[in-house]
C-alpha positions as CSV (number, residue, x, y, z in Angstrom):
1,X,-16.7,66.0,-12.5
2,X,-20.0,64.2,-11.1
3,X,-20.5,60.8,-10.1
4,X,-22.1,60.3,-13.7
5,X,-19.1,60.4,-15.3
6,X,-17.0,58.6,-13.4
7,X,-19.4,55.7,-14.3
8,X,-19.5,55.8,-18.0
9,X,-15.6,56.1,-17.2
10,X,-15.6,52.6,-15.5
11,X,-18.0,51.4,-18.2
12,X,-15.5,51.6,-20.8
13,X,-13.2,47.9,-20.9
14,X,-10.0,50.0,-21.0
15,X,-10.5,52.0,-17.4
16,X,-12.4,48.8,-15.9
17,X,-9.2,47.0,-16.6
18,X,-7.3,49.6,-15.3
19,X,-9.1,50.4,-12.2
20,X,-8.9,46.1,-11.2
21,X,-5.3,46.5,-12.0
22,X,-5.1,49.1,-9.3
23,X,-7.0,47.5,-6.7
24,X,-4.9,44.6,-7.5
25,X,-1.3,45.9,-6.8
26,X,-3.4,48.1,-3.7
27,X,-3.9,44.8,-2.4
28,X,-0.8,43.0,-2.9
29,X,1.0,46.3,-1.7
30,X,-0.9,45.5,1.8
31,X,0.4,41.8,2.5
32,X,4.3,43.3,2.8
33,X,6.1,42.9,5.9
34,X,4.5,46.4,7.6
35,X,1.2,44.9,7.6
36,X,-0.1,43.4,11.0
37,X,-0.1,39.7,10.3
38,X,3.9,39.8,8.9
39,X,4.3,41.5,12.4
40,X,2.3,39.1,14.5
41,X,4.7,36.1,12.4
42,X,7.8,38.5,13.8
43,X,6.4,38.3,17.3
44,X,6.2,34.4,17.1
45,X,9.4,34.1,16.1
46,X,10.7,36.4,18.7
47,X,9.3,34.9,21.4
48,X,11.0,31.5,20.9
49,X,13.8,30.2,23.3
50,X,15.8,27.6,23.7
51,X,14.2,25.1,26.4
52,X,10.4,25.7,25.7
53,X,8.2,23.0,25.4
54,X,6.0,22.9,21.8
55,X,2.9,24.0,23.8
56,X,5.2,27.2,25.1
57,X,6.2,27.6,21.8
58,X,2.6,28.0,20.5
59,X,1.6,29.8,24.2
60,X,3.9,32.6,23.8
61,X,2.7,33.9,20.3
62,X,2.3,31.1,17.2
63,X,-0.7,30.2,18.1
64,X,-1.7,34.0,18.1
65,X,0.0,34.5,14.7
66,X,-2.1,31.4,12.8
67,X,-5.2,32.9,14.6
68,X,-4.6,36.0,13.3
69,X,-3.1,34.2,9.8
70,X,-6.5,33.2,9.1
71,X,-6.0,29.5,7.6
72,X,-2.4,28.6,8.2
73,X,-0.5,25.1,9.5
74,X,2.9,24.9,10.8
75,X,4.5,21.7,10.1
76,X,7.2,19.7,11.4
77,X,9.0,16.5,10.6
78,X,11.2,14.0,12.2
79,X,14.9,15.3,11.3
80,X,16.9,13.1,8.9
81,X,19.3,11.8,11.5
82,X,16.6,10.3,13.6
83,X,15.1,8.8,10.6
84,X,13.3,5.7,10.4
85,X,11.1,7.5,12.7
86,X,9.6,3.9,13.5
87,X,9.0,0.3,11.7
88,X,6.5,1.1,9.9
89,X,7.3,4.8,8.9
90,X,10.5,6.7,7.9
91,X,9.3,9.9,9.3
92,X,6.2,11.5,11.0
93,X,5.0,14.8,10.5
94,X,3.2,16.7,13.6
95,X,0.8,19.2,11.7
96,X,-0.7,21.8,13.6
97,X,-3.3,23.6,11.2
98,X,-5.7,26.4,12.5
99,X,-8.4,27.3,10.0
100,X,-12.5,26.4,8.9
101,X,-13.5,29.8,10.4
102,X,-16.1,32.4,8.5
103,X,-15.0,36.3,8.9
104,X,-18.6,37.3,7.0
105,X,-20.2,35.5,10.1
106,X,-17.4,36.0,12.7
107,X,-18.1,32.3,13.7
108,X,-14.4,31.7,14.8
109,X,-11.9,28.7,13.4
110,X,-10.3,26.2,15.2
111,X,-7.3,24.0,15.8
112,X,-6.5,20.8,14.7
113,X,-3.7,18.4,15.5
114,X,-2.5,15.4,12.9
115,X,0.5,13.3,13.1
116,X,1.4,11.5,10.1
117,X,3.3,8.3,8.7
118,X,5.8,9.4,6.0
119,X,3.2,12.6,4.6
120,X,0.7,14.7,5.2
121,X,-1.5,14.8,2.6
122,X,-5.0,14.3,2.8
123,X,-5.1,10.6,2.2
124,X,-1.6,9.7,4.1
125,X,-2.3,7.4,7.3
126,X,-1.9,9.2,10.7
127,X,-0.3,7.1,13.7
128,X,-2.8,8.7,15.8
129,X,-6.4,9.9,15.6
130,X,-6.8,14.0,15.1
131,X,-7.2,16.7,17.7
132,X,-9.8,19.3,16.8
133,X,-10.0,22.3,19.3
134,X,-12.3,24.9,19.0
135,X,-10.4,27.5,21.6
136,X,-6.9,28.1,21.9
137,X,-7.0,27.0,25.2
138,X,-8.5,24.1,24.6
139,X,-5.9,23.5,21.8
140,X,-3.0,24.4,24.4
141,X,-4.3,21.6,26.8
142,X,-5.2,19.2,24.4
143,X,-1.7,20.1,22.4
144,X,0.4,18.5,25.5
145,X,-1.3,14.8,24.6
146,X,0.7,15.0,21.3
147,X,3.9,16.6,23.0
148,X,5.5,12.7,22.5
149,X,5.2,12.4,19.1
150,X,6.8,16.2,19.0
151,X,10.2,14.9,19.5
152,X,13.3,15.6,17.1
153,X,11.1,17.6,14.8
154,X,11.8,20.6,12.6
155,X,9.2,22.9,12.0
156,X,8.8,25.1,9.6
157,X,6.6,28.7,10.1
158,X,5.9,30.7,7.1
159,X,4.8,34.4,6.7
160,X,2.2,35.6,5.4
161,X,1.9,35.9,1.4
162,X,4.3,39.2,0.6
163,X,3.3,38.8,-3.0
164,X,0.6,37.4,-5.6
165,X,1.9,33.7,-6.3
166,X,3.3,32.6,-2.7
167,X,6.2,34.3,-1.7
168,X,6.6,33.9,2.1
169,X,9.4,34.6,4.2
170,X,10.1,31.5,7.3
171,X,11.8,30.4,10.3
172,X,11.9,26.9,11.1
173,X,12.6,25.9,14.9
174,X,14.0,22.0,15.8
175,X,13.0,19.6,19.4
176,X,15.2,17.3,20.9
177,X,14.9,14.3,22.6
178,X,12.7,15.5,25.2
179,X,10.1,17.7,22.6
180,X,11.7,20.8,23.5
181,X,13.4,23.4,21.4
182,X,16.6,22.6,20.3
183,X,17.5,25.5,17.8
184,X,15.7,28.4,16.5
185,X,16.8,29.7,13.2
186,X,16.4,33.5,11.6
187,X,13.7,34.7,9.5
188,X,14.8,33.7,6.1
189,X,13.6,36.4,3.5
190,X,12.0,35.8,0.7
């Protein structure tokens, strides 16, 4: 069979829809937890102890692992025992976001830092102005400014998508007094 065709083939609606179904279910097939970026969120989660401080946390391989992620935050949130965080809020959430890059260009993403009162959305107050680092060592220094506000926190790190429509697997790790980690839990599977 030619290459002619195979193109009045993919003309016809039926096989078009066909062949986008295919390269659909290909695609998802490739964001399971054998693909590289399920194995870098393994690594992170690994390489957590007991004892580290959040910038050894991110040092040791999450910071790797939303690099390689693409567009990813890890969030983390004052635990409810320790709640009201302060006066003026009931919690704050320390959200650590690496994205903005373009893979067409290769122009590389960066790191940002926000630490909000009660939420994170876009339009919640935060109790200190952001951190934007271009580097991850720049981002690893500049992360140890924001270590006090890092204090009993749980975060939560999710996978990458496994399927079409969200499905992650996640660990989540908790500070202590001091901003170090308390407790790491297991990968919880989606």
């Amino acid at each position: 069979m030619g290459l002619f065709p195979l193109v009045s083939l993919i003309r016809r609606p039926r096989v078009s829809s066909l062949i986008a179904l295919i390269a659909l279910s290909t695609g998802s097939c490739a964001m399971g937890r054998n693909s590289g970026d399920y194995l870098s969120f393994v690594a992170s989660h690994d390489a957590i102890r007991p004892g580290m401080s959040i910038r050894q946390v991110f040092e040791a391989g999450l910071a790797d692992y939303l690099i390689k992620a693409g567009s990813k935050n890890v969030p983390g949130s004052t635990v409810p025992e320790k709640q009201p965080a302060s006066a003026e809020c009931r919690r704050h959430v320390f959200d650590v976001h690496y994205g903005g890059g373009d893979p067409m260009r290769r122009a590389p993403g960066g790191f940002s830092v926000r630490v909000y009162c009660n939420m994170n959305g876009p339009s919640d107050r935060q109790v200190v102005p952001e951190g934007s680092f271009q580097t991850a060592r720049e981002f690893l220094e500049g992360l140890e400014a924001f270590s006090v506000w890092g204090t009993h926190m749980s975060f939560r790190v999710e996978s990458p998508p496994l399927k079409i429509g969200g499905v992650y697997d996640s660990y989540s790790f908790t500070t202590d007094q001091a901003g170090t980690v308390a407790t790491v839990s297991a990968i919880i599977n989606q």
